[in-house]
SEVO-210296 format. One record per residue (C-alpha): residue in one letter; x, y, z. Coordinates in pm, whole numbers, padded with zeros to 5 digits, always signed. Layout:
<nodes>
aXYZ
...
</nodes>
This chain:
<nodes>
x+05896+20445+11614
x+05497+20372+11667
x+05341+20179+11918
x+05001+20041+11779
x+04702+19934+11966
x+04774+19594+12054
x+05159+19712+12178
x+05373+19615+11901
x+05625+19848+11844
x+05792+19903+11492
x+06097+20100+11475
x+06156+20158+11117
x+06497+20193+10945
x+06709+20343+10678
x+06651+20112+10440
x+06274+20061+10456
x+06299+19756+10680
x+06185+19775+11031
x+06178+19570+11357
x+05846+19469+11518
x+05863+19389+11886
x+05558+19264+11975
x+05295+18951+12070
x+05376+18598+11920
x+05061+18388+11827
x+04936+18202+12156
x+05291+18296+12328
x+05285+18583+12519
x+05611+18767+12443
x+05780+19025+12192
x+05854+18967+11816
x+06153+19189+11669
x+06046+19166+11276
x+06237+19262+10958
x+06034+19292+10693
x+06332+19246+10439
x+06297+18925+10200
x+06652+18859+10154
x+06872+18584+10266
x+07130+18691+10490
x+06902+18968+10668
x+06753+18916+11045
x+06644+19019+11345
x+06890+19051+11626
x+06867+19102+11999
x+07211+19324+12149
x+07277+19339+12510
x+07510+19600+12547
x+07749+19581+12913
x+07988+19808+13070
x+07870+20134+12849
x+07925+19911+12554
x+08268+19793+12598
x+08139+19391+12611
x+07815+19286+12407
x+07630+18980+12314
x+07356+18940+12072
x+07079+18696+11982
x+07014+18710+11623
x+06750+18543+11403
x+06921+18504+11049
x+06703+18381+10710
x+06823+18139+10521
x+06537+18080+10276
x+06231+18290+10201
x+06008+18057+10472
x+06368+17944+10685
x+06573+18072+10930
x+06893+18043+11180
x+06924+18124+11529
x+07265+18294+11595
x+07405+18356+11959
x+07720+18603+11946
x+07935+18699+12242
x+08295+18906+12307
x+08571+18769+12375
x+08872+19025+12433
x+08718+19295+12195
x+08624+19031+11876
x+08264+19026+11886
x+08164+18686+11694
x+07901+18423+11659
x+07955+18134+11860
x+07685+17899+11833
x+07423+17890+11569
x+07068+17692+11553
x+06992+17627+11191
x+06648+17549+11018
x+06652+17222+11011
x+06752+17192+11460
x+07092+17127+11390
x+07347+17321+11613
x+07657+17418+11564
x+07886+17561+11836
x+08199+17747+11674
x+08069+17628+11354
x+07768+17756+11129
x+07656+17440+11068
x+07610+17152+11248
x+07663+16886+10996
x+08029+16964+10954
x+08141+16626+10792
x+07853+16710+10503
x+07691+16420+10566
x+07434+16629+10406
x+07121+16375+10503
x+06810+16616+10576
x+06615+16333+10761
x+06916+16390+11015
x+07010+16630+11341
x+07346+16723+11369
x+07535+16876+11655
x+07890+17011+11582
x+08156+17142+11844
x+08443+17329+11674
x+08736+17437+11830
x+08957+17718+11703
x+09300+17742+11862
x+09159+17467+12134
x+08997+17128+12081
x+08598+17129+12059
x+08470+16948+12390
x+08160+16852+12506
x+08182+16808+12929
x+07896+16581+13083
x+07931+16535+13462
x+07787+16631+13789
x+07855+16806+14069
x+07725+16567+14335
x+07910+16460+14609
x+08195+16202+14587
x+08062+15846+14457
x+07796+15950+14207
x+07765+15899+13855
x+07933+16158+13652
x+07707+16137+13336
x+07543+15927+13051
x+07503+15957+12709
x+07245+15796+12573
x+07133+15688+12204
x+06794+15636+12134
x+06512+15537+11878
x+06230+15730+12018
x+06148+15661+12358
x+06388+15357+12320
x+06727+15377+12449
x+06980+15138+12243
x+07324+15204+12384
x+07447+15416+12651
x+07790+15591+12728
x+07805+15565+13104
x+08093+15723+13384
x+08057+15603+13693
x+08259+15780+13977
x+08546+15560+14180
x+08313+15568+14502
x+08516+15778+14768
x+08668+16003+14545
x+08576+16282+14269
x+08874+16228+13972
x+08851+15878+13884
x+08577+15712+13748
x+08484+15364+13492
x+08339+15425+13145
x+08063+15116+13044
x+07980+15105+12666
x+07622+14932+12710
x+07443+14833+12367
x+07084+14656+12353
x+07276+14402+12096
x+07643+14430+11944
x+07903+14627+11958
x+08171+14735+11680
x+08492+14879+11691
x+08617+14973+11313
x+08891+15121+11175
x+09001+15266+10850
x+09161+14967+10598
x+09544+14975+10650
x+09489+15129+10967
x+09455+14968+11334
x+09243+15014+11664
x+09470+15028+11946
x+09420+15000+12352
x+09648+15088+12589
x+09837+15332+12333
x+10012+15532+12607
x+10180+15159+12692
x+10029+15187+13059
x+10114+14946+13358
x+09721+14859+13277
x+09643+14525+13221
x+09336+14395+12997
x+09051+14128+13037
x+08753+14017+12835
x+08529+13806+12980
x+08318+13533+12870
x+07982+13365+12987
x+08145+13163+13189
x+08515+13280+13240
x+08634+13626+13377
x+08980+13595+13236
x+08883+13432+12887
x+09154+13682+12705
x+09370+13811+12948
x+09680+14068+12898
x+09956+14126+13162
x+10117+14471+13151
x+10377+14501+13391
x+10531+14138+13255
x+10417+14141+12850
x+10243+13819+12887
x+09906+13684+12725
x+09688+13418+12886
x+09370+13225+12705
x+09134+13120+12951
x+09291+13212+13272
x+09404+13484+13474
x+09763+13371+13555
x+10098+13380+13306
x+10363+13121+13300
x+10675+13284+13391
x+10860+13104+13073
x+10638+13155+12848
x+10463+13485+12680
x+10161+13324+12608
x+09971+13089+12806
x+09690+12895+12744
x+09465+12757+13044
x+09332+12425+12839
x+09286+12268+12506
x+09449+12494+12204
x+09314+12386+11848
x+09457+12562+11554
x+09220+12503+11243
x+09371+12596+10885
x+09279+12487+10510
x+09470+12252+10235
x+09429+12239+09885
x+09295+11875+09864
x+09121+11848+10144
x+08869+12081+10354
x+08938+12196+10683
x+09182+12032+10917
x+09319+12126+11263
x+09609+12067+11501
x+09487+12037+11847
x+09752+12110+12147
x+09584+12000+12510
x+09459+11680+12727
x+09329+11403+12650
x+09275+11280+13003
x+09425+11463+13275
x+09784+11260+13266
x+09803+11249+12902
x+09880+11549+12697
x+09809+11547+12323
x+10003+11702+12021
x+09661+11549+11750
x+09642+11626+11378
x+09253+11611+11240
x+09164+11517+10887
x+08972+11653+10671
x+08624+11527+10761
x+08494+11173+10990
x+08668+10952+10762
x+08997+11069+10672
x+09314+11053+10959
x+09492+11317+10975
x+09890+11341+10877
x+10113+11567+11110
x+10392+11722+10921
x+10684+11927+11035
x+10845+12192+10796
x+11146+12370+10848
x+11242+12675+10620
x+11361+13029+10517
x+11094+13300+10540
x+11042+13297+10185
x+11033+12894+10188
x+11303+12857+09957
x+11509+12726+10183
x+11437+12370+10354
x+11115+12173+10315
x+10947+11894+10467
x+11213+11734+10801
x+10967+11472+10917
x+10610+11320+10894
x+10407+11099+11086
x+10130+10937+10867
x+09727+10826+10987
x+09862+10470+11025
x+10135+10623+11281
x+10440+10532+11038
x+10710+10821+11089
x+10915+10939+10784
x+11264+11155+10864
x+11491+11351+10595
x+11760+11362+10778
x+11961+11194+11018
x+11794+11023+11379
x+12021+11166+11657
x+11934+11017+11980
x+12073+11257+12300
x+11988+11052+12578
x+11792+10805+12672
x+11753+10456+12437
x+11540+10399+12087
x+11323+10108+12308
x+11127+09854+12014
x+10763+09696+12069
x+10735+09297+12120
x+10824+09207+11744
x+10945+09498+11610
x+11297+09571+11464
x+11434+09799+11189
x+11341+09656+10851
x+11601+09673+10522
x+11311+09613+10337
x+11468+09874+10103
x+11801+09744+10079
x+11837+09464+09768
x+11756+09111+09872
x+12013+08774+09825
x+11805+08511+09738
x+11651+08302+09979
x+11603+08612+10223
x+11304+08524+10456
x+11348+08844+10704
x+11462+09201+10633
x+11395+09285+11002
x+11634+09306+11290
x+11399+09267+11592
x+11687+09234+11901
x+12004+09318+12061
x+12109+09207+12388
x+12442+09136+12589
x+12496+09036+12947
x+12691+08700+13098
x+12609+08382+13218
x+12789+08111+13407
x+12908+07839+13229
x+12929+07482+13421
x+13185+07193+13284
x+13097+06839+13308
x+13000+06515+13106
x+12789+06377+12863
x+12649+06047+12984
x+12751+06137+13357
x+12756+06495+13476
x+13024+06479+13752
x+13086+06739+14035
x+13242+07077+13927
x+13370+07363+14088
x+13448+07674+13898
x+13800+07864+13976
x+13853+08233+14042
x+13764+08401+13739
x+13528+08175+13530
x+13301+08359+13377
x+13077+08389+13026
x+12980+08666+12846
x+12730+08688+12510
x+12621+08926+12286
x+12320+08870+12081
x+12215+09056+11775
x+11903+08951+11569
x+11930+08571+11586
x+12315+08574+11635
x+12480+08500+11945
x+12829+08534+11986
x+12926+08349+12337
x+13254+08383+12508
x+13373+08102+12797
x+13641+08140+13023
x+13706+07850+13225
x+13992+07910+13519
x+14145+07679+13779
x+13837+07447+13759
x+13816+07143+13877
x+13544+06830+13806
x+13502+06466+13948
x+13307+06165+13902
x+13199+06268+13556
x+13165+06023+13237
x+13120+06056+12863
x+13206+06372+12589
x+13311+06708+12732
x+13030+06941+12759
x+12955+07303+12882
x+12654+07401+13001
x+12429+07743+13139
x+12432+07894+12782
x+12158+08160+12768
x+11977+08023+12431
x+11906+07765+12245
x+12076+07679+11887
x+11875+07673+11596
x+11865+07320+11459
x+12044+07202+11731
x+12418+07211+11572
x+12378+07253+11239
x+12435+07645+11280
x+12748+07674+11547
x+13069+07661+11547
x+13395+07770+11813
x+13665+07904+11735
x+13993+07741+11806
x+14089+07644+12177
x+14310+07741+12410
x+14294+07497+12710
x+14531+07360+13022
x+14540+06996+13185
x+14283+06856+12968
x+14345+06498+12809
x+14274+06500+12431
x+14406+06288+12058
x+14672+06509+11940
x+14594+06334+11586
x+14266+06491+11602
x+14138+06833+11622
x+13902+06911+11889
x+13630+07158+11850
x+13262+07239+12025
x+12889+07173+11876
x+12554+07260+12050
x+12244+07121+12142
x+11961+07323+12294
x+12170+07538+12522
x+12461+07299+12579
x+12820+07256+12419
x+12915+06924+12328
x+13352+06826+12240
x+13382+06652+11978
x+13713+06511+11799
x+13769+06516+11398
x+14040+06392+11198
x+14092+06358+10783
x+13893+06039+10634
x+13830+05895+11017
x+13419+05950+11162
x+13346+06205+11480
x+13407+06076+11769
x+13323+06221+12170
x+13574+06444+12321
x+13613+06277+12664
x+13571+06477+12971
x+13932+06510+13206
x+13837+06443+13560
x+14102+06671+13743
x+14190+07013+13887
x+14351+07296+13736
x+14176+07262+13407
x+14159+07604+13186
x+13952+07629+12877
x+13898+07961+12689
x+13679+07950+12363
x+13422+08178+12128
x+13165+07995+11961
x+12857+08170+11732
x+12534+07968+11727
x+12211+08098+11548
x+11914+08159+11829
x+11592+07927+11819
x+11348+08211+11817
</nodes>
């Protein structure tokens, strides 16, 4: 060993190599040299503890003929290893060599590596401040510019709970492997999740405890898993066309709104509903509603409750059925029945009537056919003159009587030509007797003037519509 004048001391070993400990330029200190030019060889500082039964060492380590490691070595239970290493470039590595243990292998870059053996590597940030503070931050930076921040801040109160903040200076990714997936809430939690928007706290909103999703509002419908707190559109692509969307909300707030888009500004769009197998072999097209609002079904209509209720004008058209000639309508616009009261009287002179216990008419129309039933019981009229008539019908006869007809009479106490055959013709609303016989003109079918009279008839007129 020699000390020389300016205090370095060289101890000199076996090999020819010694250690220097002595003054480093403009730091005041020691320097522990090996002369040795060889990669692998160093410098290394022991401290030896309990007469050498636990050591740890500081060693300096060359990796090139003008580079070098810093090695830190401690014992653990007798195996007396390096633990954390500092190589040329400032990269660290704790229970690693080096740092960059993915072999990134970029030299413009630092690299930090924690390694565990038969534990996980950790790296522990916190604080031991009283309850309340903020446990730690991680920051990323760009020189003296920070760009996004790992932040815990403690539950205030308490010590073991705290709220992590991902902060960025612009966005934020979350990426996964292809095939793979990104996950929250993997331990399936009683935790519920929120992202906010600009202007709504709850604009995606997951309920835990009941497995519910909400759009645009904080609060599930108990029938429903997802809820959506206003208008839904759903916008998807056809081969003819460009886009076009379905749209599912309000159109004021007492109208709701089931609306198919077109394409672009002029083209309506057509709302069609599919039913199938997975695979689509199955099924096809059950009904569509075309732009002008005309509804096509391939299948049967079943109606559950409630009535099929037509527009002013509007019927069921045949228009596919074949035509006899002379058609002039393929549309059958109207069905009604109800009853009406008929009144008995004359023709020239209308008489006083009174209607018996159980007079009564009935009609049922369908299209422009009316099919009227009379019942005439116990009646009794007075004071009347001319043809038998029958009045209070609920329409009017097309062409007067040239399109009705009765059917044949049943009738009590009323006078009449046994050569002749009586029957019943109309005139606006009003049935008319009349008498016919072979070869021999019409004639009136008097009215009887008496009491006890019964008349029951049918009689089909065509409706002036």
């Amino acid at each position: 060993m020699r000390i020389d004048s300016i205090a370095n001391i060289t101890q000199t070993f076996a090999d020819g190599s010694n250690v220097t400990a002595g003054n480093m330029p403009s730091v005041t200190g020691y320097t522990l040299t090996n002369t040795t030019n060889s990669n692998g060889s160093g410098a290394k500082l022991e401290f030896s503890l309990n007469n050498g039964s636990a050591k740890a060492a500081i060693a300096a380590e060359q990796s090139a003929a003008t580079s070098s490691s810093l090695n830190f070595y401690t014992e653990n239970s007798g195996t007396f290893a390096e633990r954390m290493r500092i190589d040329s470039s400032g990269s660290v590595g704790i229970g690693v060599a080096d740092g960059d243990v993915t072999n990134d292998g970029t030299a413009a870059r630092t690299y930090v590596g924690i390694i565990g053996t038969a534990n996980r590597g950790r790296l522990n940030i916190g604080t031991t401040a009283s309850n309340g503070a903020d446990a730690g931050t991680l920051v990323f930076t760009n020189g003296t510019n920070s760009l996004a921040d790992l932040t815990v801040d403690t539950t205030a109160g308490v010590q073991n709970t705290g709220t992590l903040f991902i902060n960025g200076t612009r966005s934020i990714k979350i990426q996964a492997a292809s095939g793979d997936e990104v996950v929250f809430n993997e331990s399936h939690a009683d935790v519920d999740f929120r992202v906010e928007s600009d202007g709504n706290a709850n604009m995606l909103f997951v309920e835990a405890s009941t497995n519910k999703v909400a759009i645009g509002t904080g609060t599930t419908d108990a029938g429903t898993m997802l809820t959506v707190g206003g208008a839904a559109t759903f916008t998807g692509q056809n081969t003819a066309h460009g886009a076009s969307r379905l749209k599912i909300g309000q159109d004021t707030t007492a109208i709701s709104q089931l609306r198919a888009y077109g394409a672009n500004t002029s083209t309506a769009g057509i709302l069609q509903f599919t039913v199938s197998s997975s695979d689509g072999s199955v099924g096809g097209e059950a009904m569509r509603i075309d732009s002008d609002g005309v509804a096509h079904f391939n299948g049967d209509v079943k109606v559950l409750s409630g009535d099929i209720q037509m527009g002013s004008g509007r019927g069921i058209n045949f228009t596919a059925s074949s035509n006899a000639s002379g058609m002039s309508s393929e549309t059958l616009d109207d069905y009604e029945e109800g009853t009406f009261t008929p009144t008995l009287g004359g023709g020239t002179t209308a008489g006083s009537f009174t209607a018996g216990s159980g007079t009564a008419g009935r009609y049922v129309k369908v299209g422009k056919m009316c099919m009227a039933t009379i019942s005439l019981r116990a009646c009794t009229v007075s004071g009347a003159a001319g043809a038998l008539t029958i009045s209070g019908l609920p329409f009017n006869a097309y062409d007067n009587n040239l399109y009705s007809t009765s059917g044949t009479l049943m009738m009590h106490s009323f006078n009449f030509n046994t050569d002749r055959v009586q029957s019943l013709y109309m005139v606006d609303s009003k049935l008319y007797g009349i008498e016919s016989i072979n070869g021999t003109s019409w004639q009136d079918w008097a009215i009887t003037n008496s009491s006890s009279l019964y008349l029951h008839v049918t009689i089909c007129f065509e409706v002036d519509e």
